[in-house]
Each structure stands twice: as structure tokens, then as C-alpha cells.
N, C-alpha and C positions, 0 to 999 in steps of 0.2 A: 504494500500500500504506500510506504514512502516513497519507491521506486517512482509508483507512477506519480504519487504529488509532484517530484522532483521532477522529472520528464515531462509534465503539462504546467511546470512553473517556467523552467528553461525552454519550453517552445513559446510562450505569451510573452516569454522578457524578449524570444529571438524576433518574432512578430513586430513586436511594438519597434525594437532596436532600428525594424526594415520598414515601418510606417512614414512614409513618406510626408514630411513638414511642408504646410501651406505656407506662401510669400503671400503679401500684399505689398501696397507702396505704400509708405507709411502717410497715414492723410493728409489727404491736400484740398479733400473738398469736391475731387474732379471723378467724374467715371472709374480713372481707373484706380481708383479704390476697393473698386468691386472685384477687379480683375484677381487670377489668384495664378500663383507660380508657384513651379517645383524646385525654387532655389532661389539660394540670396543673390543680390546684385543690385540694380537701377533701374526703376521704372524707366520705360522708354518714352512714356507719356506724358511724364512730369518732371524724370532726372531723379526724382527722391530714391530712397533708400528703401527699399524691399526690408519688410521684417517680417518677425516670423508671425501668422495671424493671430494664434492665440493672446497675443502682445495686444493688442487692440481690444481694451477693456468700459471704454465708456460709452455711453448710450447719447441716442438721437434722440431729442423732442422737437415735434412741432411747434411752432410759434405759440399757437394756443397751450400748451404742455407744458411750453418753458414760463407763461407768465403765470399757469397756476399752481405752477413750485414756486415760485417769487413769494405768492401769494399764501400758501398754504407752509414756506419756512421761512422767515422773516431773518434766522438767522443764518442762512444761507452765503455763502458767495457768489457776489455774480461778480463777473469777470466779463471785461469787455479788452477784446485784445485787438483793437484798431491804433491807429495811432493816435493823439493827444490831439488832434485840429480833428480829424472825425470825429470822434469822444464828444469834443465842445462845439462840436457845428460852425469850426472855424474856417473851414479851407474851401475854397472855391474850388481847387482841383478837381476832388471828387464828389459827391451827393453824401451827407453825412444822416441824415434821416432821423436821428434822436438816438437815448440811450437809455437804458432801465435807470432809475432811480435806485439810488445805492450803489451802484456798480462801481468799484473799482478796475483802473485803465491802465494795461500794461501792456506794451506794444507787445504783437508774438514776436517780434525781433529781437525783445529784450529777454524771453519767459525765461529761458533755460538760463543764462544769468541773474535773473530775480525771483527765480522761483524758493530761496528762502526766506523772502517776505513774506510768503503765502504762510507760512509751515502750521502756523495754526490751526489750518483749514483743512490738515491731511486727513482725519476724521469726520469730517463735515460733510454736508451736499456741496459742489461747486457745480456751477451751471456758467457756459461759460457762450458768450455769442461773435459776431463781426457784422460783416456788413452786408458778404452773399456766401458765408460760409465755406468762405477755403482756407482762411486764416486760423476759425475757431478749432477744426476737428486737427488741426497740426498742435494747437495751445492745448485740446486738452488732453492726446497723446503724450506730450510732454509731463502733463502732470501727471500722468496715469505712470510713466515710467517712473517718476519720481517720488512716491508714494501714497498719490493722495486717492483715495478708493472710492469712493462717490460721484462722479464726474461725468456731469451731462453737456452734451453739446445741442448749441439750438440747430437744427437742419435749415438751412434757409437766409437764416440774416434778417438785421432787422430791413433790409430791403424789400423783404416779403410780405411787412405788416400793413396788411390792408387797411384796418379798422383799426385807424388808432383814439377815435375817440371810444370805442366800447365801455362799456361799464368796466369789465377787468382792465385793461390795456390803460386809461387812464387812472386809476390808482398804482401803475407797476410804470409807465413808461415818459418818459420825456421826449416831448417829437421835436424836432428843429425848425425852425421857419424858412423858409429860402425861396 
């Protein structure tokens, strides 16, 4: 009876040893995030870095999803990782469209250098957005690698928010005039 424990342990360990590891690229927000490889390397559609998928731990909310987690955890993080002139509705360059309320603004160019300011939030919810969501799902990969467990990304952007005077939307969001 040991024999064969030991013989149907050493074939599952041999199994798994030859289970073949999913790639993805690590998010960008774009299609080929979907895409899945049989090895590490470089998206060829973005250039980023193929990781391995089960590394990709944070979850998607819809616009409506992300503002009634705002809503429903007040002590929350929301994380907005635009730059500081989108944030404030200051830049003409590009369309800045408003910001959650509460939200602190860390550009994703800075995260992985700043992401010990966060550190008290590695326990927490963080819900984290941009502006058409190619920036955010890379912000909260980062934090997901850096320990924070919680960590929803909004799908979409606040470019996507139709309704922003709704009854939720204006207790959760600040829109910008322009």
C-alpha cells in the first residue's frame, strides 16, 4: 500500500513538474491581456513583460461597482494613478473628466517607487482607477506584486462615466468643467 501511495505521489508531483505555465502580458489595459503564452518573454503587442498568469490577482469593477465600494467602504483606498494636471482638471493636453472624492494621486510612473507610502493599505480594499484604463490595471498589478491583497481595478476609466450626476456618482465623484 505504501508502494503505490508513493508511485501515485511521484507521478502527480511528475504531472504537475510537466504542467505547462500560462504567460500573459503583464496589464496594460489592451486586448492582449487576454492573450495567453506558453513562455516568458514580451508581448509583441505592447512590448511589456509576459508573466506568469496566476500572478494577476486583482479584480475588474465596472464603473457602477467601483463607486459602490467607495460607497459601501469609506475606509477604502482609492487610488487614482493619472498624472497630477488630470487628477486637478488642469491640463489642456488631454480630457481630465473629474476624480473620486478622496482619492489619492500617484502617477503609475511613480507607483513602484512610492508604493511605500501606500503600506498601510496592504490589508485594506484599494480600488484603484485612470482615465481609459490602461494605466490602472498596470498600478494595481504592481501593488498586487507588492503585497497589498485587496485590489480592484475600475474597467473603463473615469472616461466611461456617463451619469455623472446620478444619485451615487455624485456623493462618490468630482467631474471637471471644461
Amino acid at each position: 500500500m505504501k508502494r503505490l501511495i508513493l508511485v501515485a505521489s511521484l507521478v502527480t508531483f511528475g504531472l504537475q513538474a510537466f504542467a505547462q505555465k500560462e504567460y500573459v502580458c503583464s496589464p496594460c489595459g489592451y486586448k492582449c491581456d487576454s492573450e495567453i503564452h506558453n513562455a516568458p518573454g514580451t508581448c509583441t503587442a505592447c512590448n511589456m513583460e509576459l508573466v506568469d498568469k496566476s500572478s494577476i490577482k486583482f479584480k475588474n469593477l465596472s464603473v457602477e461597482e467601483f463607486a459602490q465600494r467607495i460607497k459601501a467602504n469609506p475606509t477604502a483606498l482609492v487610488l487614482d494613478v493619472r498624472s497630477p494636471e488630470e487628477f486637478k482638471g488642469t491640463t489642456a493636453e488631454v480630457p481630465s473628466f473629474g476624480h473620486f472624492k478622496n482619492a489619492i494621486n500617484i502617477n503609475v510612473q511613480e507607483l513602484e517607487r512610492r508604493v511605500s507610502e501606500l503600506s498601510k493599505y496592504k490589508d485594506k480594499e484599494v480600488l484603484v482607477y485612470c482615465s481609459h484604463s490602461h494605466r490602472s490595471p498596470r498600478a494595481s498589478y504592481i501593488l498586487n506584486t507588492n503585497g497589498f491583497k485587496n485590489v480592484s481595478n475600475m474597467s473603463g476609466g473615469v472616461s466611461t462615466i456617463v451619469d455623472k450626476q446620478s444619485t451615487l456618482m455624485s456623493k462618490v465623484f468630482v467631474p471637471h468643467s471644461h
